[in-house]
C-alpha positions in Angstrom: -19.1 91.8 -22.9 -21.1 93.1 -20.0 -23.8 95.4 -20.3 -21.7 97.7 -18.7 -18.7 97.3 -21.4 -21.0 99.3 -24.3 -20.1 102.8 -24.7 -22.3 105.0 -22.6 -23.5 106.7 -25.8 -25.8 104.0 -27.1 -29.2 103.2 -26.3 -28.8 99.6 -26.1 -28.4 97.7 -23.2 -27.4 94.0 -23.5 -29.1 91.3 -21.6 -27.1 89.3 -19.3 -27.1 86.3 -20.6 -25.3 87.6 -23.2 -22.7 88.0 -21.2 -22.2 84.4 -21.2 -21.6 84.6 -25.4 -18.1 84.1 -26.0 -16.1 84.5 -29.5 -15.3 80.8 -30.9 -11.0 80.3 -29.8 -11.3 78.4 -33.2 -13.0 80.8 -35.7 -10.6 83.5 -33.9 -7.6 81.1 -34.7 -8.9 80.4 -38.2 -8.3 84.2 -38.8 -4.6 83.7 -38.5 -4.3 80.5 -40.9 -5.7 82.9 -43.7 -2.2 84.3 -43.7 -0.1 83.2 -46.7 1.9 79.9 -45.7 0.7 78.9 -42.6 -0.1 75.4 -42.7 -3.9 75.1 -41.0 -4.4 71.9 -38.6 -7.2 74.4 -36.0 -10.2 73.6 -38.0 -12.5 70.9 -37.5 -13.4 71.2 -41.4 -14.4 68.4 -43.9 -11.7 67.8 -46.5 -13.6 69.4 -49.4 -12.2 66.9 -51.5 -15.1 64.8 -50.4 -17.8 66.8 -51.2 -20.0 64.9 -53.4 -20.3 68.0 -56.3 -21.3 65.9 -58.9 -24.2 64.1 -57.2 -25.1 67.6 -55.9 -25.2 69.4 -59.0 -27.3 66.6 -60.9 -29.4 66.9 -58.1 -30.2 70.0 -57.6 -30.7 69.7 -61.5 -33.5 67.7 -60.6 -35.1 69.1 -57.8 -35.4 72.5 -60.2 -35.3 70.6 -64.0 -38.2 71.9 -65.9 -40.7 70.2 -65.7 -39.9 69.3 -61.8 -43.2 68.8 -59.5 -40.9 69.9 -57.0 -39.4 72.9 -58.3 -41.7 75.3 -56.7 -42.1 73.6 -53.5 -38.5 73.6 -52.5 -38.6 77.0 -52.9 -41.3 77.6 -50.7 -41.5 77.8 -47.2 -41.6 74.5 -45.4 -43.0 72.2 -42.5 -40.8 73.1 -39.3 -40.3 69.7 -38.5 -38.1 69.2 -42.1 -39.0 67.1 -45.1 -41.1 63.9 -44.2 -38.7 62.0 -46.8 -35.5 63.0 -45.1 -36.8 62.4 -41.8 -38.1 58.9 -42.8 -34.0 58.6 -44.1 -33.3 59.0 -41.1 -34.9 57.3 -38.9 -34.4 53.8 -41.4 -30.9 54.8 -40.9 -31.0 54.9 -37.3 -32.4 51.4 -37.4 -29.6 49.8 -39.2 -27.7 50.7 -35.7 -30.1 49.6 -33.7 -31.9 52.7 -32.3 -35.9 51.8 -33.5 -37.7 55.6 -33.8 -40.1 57.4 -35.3 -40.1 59.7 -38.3 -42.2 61.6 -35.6 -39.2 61.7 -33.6 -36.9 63.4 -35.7 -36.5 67.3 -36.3 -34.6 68.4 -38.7 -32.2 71.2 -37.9 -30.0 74.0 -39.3 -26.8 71.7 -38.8 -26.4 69.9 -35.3 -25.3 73.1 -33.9 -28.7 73.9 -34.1 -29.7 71.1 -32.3 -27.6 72.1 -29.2 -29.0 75.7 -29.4 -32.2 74.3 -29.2 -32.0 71.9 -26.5 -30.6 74.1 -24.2 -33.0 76.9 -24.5 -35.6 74.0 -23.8 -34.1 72.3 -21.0 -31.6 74.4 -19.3 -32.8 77.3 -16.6 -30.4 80.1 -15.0 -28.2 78.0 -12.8 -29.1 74.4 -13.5 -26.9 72.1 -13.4 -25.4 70.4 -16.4 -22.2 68.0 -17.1 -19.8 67.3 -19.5 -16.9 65.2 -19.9 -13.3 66.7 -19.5 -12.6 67.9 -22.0 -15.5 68.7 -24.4 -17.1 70.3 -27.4 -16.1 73.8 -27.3 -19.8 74.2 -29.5 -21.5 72.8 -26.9 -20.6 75.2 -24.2 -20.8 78.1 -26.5 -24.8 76.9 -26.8 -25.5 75.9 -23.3 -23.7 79.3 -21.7 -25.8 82.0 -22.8 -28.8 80.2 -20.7 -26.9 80.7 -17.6 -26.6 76.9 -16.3 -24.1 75.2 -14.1 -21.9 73.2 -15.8 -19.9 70.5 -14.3 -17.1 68.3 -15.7 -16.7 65.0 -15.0 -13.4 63.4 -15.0 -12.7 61.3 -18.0 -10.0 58.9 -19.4 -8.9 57.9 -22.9 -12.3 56.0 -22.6 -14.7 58.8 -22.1 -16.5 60.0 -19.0 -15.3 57.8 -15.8 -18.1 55.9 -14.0 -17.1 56.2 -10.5 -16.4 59.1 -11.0 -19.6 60.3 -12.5 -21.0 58.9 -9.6 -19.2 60.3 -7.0 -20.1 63.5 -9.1 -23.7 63.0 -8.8 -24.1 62.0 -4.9 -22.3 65.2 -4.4 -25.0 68.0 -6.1 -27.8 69.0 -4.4 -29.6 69.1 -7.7 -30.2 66.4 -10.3 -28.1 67.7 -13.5 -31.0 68.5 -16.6 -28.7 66.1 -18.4 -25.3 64.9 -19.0 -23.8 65.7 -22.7 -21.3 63.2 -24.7 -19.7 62.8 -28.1 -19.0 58.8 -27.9 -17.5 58.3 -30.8 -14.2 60.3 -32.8 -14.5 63.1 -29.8 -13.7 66.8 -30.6 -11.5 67.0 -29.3 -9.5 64.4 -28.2 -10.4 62.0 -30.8 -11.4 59.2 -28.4 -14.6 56.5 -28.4 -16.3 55.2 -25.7 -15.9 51.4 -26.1 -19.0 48.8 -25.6 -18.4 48.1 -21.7 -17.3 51.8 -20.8 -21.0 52.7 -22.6 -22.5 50.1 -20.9 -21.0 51.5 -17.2 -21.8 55.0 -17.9 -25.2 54.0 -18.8 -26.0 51.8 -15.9 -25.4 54.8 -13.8 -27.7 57.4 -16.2 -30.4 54.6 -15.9 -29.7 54.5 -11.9 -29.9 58.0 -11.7 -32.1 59.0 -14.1 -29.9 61.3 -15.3 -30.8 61.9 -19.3 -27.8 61.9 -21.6 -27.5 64.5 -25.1 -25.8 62.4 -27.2 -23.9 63.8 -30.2 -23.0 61.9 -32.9 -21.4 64.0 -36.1 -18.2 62.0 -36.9 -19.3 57.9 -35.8 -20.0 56.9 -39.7 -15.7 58.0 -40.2 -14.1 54.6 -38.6 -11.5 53.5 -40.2 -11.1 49.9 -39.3 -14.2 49.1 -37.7 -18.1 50.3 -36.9 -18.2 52.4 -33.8 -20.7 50.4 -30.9 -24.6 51.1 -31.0 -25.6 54.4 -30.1 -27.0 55.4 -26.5 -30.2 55.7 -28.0 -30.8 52.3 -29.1 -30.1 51.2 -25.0 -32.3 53.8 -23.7 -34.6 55.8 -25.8 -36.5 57.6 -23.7 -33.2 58.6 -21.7 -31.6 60.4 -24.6 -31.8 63.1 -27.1 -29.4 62.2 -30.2 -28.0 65.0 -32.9 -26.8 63.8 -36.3 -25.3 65.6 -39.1 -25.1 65.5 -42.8 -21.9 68.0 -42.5 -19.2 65.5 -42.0 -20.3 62.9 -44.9 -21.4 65.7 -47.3 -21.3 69.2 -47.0 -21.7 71.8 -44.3 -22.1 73.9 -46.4 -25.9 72.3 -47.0 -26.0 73.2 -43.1 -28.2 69.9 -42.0 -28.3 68.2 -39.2 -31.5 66.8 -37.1 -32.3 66.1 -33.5 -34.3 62.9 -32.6 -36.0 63.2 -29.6 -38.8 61.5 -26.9 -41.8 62.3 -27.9 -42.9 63.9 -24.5 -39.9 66.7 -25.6 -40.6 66.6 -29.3 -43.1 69.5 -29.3 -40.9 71.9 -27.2 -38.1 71.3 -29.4 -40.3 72.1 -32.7 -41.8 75.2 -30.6 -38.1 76.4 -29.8 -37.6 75.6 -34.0 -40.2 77.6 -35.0 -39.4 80.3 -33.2 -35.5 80.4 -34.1 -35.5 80.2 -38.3 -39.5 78.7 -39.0 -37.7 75.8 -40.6 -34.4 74.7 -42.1 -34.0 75.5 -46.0 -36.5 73.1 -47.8 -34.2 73.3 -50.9 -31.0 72.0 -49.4 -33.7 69.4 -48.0 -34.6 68.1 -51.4 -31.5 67.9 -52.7 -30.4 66.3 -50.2 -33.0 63.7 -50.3 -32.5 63.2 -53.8 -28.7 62.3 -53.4 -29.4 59.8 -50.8 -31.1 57.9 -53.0 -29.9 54.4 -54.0 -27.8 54.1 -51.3 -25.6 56.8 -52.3 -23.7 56.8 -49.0 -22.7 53.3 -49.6 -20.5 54.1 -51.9 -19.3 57.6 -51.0 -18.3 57.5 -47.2 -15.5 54.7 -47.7 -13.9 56.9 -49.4 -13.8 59.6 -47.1 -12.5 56.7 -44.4 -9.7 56.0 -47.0 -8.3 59.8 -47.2 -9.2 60.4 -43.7 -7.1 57.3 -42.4 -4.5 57.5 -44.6 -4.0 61.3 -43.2 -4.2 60.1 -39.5 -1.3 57.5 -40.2 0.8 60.4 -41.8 -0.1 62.6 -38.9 0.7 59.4 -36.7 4.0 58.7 -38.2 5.0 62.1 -38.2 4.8 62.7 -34.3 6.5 59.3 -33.9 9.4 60.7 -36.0 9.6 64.3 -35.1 9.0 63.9 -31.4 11.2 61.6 -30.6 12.9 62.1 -26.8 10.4 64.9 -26.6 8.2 64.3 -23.2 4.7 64.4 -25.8 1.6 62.4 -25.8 -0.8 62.1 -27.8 -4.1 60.3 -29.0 -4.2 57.3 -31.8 -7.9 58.2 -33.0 -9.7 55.1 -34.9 -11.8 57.2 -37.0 -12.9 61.3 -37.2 -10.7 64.3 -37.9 -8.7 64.8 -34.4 -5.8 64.1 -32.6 -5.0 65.4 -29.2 -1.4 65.9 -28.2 0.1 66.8 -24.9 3.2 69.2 -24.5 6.2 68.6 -22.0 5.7 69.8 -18.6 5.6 73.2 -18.0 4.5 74.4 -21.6 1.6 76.5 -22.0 0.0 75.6 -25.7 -1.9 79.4 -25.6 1.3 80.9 -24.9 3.3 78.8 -27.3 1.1 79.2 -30.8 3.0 82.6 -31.8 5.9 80.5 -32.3 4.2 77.8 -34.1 2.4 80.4 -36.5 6.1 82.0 -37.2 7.3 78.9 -37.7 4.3 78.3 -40.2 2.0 76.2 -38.5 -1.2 76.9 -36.5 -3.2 74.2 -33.7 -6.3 75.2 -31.7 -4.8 75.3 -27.8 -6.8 72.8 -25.4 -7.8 75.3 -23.0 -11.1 76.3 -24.4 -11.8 73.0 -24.6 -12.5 72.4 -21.0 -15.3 74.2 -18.7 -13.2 74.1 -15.6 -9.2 73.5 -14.7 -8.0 73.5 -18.1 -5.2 71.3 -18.9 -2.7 73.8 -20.5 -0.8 71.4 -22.1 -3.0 70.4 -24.5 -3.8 70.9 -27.9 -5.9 69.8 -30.8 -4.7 68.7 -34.4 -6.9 68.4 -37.4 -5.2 65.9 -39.9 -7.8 65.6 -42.9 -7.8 68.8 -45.0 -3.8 68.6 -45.7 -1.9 66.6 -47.7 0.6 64.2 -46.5 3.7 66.4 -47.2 1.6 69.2 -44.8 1.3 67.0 -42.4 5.4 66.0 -42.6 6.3 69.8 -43.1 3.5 71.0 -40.5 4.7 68.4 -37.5 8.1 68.8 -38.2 8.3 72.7 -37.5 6.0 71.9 -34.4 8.9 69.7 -33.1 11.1 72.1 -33.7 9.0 74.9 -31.6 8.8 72.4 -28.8 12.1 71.6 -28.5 13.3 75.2 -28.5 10.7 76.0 -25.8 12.3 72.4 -24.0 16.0 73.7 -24.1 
């Protein structure tokens, strides 16, 4: 909306960056799923049949038992920087993949979304450049576009961002980019990773060009068959700015995620905190903290990788069968909640979801996806909140739309 769009009998008058605020394509989607029968693959949600309920209710039995020293604490308001303990999690965490920080370093955030909110209001000005790979997180672009930047996409392969072509990108701006933003592992939404010497390229040219990298991290602990590489971070920490979340391997619900930053942009972060929500919920904090103890994740998140992988092979195996002489790609993720597919030449996956929905299944088209040139084929699955006879039923009647729309 433009200020101009608001009836003329209000007093209000927007500003005009909020011009740049856009409804989410996938919360609008998820509005047609809630119809009776429609078999949901749009949302990026966590199967909530790995949320930990138990460990959360006997802690949050705990953090409020009588007789708790913590009771009235976590009910009180809090430090803006989150709860030492959980920030001291996570930076001992970080260190088991390599990345050596500070507890100083890490803010904790109202999930990771947060985290993107805030780093753009502290590091992007009207008509900055920033880049992104092709395509990207549609979250991302919904934070960075109310501050007015420039964003720029960099051409990308079933690998990630290109090299060359991020250089080629670079020697042709007459600005340096504030930084360049990339999900390396499980993208949303393609579902991709960045392997070890594609990280190492793409970082060789960052270090070259001192161009900082956003890195964001909220499905690398899903592999299924093996860990993802080391993080950015740990091969250039003063070069990056890494967002976490505890969404995908407990609840998001609990809304927690946390940005670890340099220290030279710590304070502007925590300033841009502060003035956003004071802090993040020092309840869900605690209780948080409390199921983390004993190595609680240990034990929980293989069996999210078990469900999860055991969905992405149905969802596999099902577009092997069902699409069968049908001119459709599509990715084979090692870990997260996404697969991309393709559509035949001259299909329009927008245009197409109608028929989908009547026939009783619903995707998120690709489009939003990208900043510029959208690829209008594409589309994005989410395998891991249905069963394996969804998944059967739910590619099946795809197959069938795209095959109609074929003949």
């Amino acid at each position: 909306m433009n200020p101009t769009d608001m009836k003329t009998t209000t007093p209000w008058h927007l500003a005009r960056r909020a011009a740049g605020m856009n409804p989410s394509a996938i919360r609008e989607i998820l509005k047609i799923t809630e119809r009776p029968g429609i078999l949901n693959f749009a949302g990026g949600l966590p199967s909530p049949d790995t949320f930990p309920v138990e460990a959360m209710r006997a802690a949050c039995a705990t953090v409020l038992g009588e007789g708790s020293a913590i009771a009235r604490p976590a009910l009180q308001y809090a430090a803006s920087e989150g709860l030492a303990e959980l920030r001291q999690w996570v930076a001992a965490e970080m260190a088991t993949h390599g990345a050596q920080v500070s507890p100083d370093q890490v803010l904790i955030t109202t999930g990771s979304q947060q985290g993107l909110d805030l780093i753009a209001k502290v590091l992007i000005d009207e008509g900055a450049p920033v880049l992104v790979e092709t395509p990207t997180y549609l979250g991302a672009l919904q934070a960075f576009m109310p501050m007015q930047p420039a964003i720029a996409s960099v051409a990308s392969d079933d690998q990630g961002v290109q090299p060359e072509a991020l250089r080629a990108q670079l020697a042709s701006m007459s600005e340096p980019p504030r930084f360049m933003y990339l999900l390396p592992n499980f993208q949303n939404p393609t579902g991709r990773t960045m392997p070890e010497a594609r990280r190492q390229a793409v970082l060789a040219v960052c270090r070259e060009k001192g161009l900082p990298i956003v890195e964001d991290n909220p499905y690398g602990e899903l592999w299924f068959d093996q860990p993802t590489p080391a993080p950015l971070l740990a091969r250039w920490p003063e070069g990056v700015i890494y967002l976490g979340s505890f969404s995908k391997i407990l609840a998001p619900g609990l809304r927690l995620g946390y940005v670890i930053a340099p220290p030279e942009l710590y304070p502007k972060l925590l300033q841009a905190k502060q003035a956003a929500d004071l802090h993040t919920p020092g309840f869900n904090q605690r209780v948080v903290v409390e199921v983390l103890k004993n190595d609680f994740l240990l034990r929980h998140v293989p069996g999210i990788r078990a469900l999860y992988k055991s969905q992405r092979d149905a969802m596999l195996d099902a577009l092997e069968q069902h699409m069968a002489g049908l001119d459709v790609q599509w990715t084979q993720p090692q870990g997260g909640m996404f697969v991309w597919l393709r559509l035949p030449e001259g299909l329009d996956a927008q245009a197409l979801l109608p028929q989908a929905v009547e026939a009783g299944m619903a995707y998120v088209p690709g489009a939003p996806f990208y900043a510029h040139e959208p690829d209008r084929r594409t589309l994005r699955l989410s395998f891991v909140t249905s069963t394996t006879a969804q998944i059967e039923q739910g590619m099946a009647a795809l197959a069938r739309v795209v095959r109609q729309a074929v003949s």
